[in-house]
C-alpha positions in Angstrom: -41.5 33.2 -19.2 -44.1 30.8 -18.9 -42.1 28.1 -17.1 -40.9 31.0 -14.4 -44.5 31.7 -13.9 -45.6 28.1 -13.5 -42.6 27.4 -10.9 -43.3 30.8 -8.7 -46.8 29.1 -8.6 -45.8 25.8 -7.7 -43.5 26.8 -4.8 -45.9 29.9 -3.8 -48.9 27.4 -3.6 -50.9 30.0 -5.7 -53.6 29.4 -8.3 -52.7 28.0 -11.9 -54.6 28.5 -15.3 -55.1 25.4 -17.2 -51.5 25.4 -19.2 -49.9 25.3 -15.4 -52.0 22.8 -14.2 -51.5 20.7 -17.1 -47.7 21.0 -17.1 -48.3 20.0 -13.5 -50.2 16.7 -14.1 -47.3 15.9 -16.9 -44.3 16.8 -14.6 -45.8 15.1 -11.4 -47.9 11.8 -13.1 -45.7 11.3 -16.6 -42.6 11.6 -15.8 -43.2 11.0 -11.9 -41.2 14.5 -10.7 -42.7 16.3 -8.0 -42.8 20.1 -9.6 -42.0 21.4 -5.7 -38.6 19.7 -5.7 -37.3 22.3 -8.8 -34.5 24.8 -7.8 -33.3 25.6 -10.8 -34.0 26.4 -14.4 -30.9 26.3 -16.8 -31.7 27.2 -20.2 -29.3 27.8 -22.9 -29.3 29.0 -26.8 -28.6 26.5 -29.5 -25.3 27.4 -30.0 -24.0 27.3 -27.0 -21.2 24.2 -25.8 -21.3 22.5 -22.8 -18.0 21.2 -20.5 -19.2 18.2 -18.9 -19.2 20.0 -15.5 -20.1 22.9 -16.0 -24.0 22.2 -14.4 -22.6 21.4 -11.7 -20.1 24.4 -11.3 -22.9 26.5 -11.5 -25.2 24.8 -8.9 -22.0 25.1 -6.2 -22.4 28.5 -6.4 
């Protein structure tokens, strides 16, 4: 739940505590992705199997 939180801040422009702004630094300055540009968030169990696709069947949607 944490990463829904921090993203509803980041595109709401709303106030962070210091776990969201320091996912923040590390998303925008380590691996140089802006945090506003996120649309999605696909998460899946450790059992589940992928078809190489299937991202991308979903995001058509």
């Amino acid at each position: 739940m944490v990463i829904i939180h921090f993203l509803n801040k980041v595109n709401f422009n709303m106030p962070m505590n210091l776990l969201e702004l320091k996912m923040f630094h590390q998303i925008k300055n380590v691996i140089s992705v802006n945090p506003t540009f996120f649309e999605y968030l696909f998460m899946v169990d450790a059992d589940i199997t992928m078809e190489p696709y299937s991202i991308n069947d979903l995001v058509s949607v």
